[in-house]
PLY file of the C-alpha trace (Angstrom):
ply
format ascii 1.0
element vertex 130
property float x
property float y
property float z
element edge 129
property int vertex1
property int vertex2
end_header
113.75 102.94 79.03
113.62 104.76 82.58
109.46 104.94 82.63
108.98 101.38 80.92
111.52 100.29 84.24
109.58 102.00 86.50
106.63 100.82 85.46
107.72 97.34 84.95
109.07 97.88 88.88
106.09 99.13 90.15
103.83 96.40 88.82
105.81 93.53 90.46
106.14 95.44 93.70
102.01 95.46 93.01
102.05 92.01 92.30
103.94 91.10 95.24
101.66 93.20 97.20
98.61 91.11 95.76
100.02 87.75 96.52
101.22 88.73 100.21
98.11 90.35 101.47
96.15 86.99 99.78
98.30 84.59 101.93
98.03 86.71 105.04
94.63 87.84 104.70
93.20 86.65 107.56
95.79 87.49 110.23
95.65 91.09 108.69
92.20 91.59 108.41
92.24 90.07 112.22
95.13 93.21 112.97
93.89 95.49 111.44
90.29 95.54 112.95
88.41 95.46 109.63
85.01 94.43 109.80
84.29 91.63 107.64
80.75 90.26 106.22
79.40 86.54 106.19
81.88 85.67 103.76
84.84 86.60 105.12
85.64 89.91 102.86
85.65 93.33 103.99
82.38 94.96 104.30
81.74 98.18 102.12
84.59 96.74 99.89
85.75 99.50 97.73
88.16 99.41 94.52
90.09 102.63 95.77
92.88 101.08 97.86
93.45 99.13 94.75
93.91 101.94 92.89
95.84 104.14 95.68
98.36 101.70 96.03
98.93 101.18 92.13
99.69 104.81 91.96
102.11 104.52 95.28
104.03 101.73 94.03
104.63 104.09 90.65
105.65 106.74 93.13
107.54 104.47 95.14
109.40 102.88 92.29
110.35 106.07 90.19
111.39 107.50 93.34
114.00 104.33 93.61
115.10 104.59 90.30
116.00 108.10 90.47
118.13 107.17 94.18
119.43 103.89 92.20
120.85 106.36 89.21
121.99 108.74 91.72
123.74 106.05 93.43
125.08 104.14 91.02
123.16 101.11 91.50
123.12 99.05 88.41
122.78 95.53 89.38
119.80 93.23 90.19
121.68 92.16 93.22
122.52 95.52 94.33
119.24 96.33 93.28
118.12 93.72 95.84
120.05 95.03 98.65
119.03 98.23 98.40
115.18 97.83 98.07
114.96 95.59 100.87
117.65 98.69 103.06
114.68 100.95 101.71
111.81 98.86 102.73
113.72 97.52 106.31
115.38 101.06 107.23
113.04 103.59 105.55
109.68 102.66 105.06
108.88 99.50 107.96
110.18 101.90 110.85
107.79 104.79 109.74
104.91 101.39 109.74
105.97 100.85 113.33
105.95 104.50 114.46
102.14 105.09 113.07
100.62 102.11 114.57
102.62 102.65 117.86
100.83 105.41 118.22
97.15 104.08 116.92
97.88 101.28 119.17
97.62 98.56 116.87
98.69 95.18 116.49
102.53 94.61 116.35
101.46 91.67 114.39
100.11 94.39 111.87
103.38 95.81 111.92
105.24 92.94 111.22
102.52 91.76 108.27
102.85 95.59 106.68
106.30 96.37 107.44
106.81 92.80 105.99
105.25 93.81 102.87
107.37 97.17 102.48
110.56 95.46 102.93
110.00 92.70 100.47
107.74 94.70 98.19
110.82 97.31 98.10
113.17 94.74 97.28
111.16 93.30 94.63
111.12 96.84 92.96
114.97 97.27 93.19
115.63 93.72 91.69
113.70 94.58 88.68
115.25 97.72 88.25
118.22 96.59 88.60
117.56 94.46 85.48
117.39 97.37 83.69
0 1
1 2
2 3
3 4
4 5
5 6
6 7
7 8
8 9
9 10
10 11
11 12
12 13
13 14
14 15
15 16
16 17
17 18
18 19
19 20
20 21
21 22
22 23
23 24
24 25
25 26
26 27
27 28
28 29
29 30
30 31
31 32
32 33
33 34
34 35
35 36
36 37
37 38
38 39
39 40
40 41
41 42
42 43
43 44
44 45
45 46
46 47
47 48
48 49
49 50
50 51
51 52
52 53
53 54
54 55
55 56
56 57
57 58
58 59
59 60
60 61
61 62
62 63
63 64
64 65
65 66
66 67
67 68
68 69
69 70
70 71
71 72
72 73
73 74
74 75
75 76
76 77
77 78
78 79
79 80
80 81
81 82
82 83
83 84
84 85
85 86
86 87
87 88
88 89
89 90
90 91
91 92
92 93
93 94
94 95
95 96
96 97
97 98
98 99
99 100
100 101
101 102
102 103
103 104
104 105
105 106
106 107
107 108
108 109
109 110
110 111
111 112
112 113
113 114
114 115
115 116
116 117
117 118
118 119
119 120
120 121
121 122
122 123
123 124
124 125
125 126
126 127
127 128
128 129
């Protein structure tokens, strides 16, 4: 039941990923200096990030689950909390700190950091389900 939760976790976190970087795509791709063709998408467009991030939410999520059962987190609400502590305290600080120093966008920040907050809290609600 622990990999089918993890899994489960990590593809909403993916999900949510999908749907939050397809609202904001323009204001990110603005940020975040991409250069983008005639129709709007990225140029030289590649599937890897795709597949990259996949495999970090999986990372991302059985690492959760193992701090959840270690913690005694068992509840979707606690599950909630937690995730969005994780994304808020953990991972959106460390967002900050690396484009601080590539001096990028605070708006990329705050679109990013956004995502790992949320995204994180999406992945702690579901395994809190379990």
């Amino acid at each position: 039941m622990e990999l089918i939760s993890v899994i489960v976790a990590a593809l909403a976190g993916w999900l949510f990923g999908a749907g939050w970087y397809m609202s904001l795509s323009k204001p990110w791709l603005a940020a975040s200096g991409i250069e983008c063709d005639a129709s709007g998408k990225p140029k030289n467009g590649s599937p890897l990030p795709f597949v990259l991030s996949a495999i970090a939410m999986l990372l991302v999520a059985g690492m959760m689950r193992h701090i959840f059962h270690m913690a005694g987190i068992a509840s979707p609400g606690a599950g909630l909390v937690a995730g969005l502590g994780i994304g808020l305290f953990f991972i959106a600080p460390w967002i900050m700190i690396n484009n601080a120093y590539g001096q990028r966008p605070f708006k990329l920040t705050l679109i990013d950091g956004g995502y790992a907050t949320f995204g994180c809290a999406v992945i702690g609600l579901v395994l809190g389900l379990f």
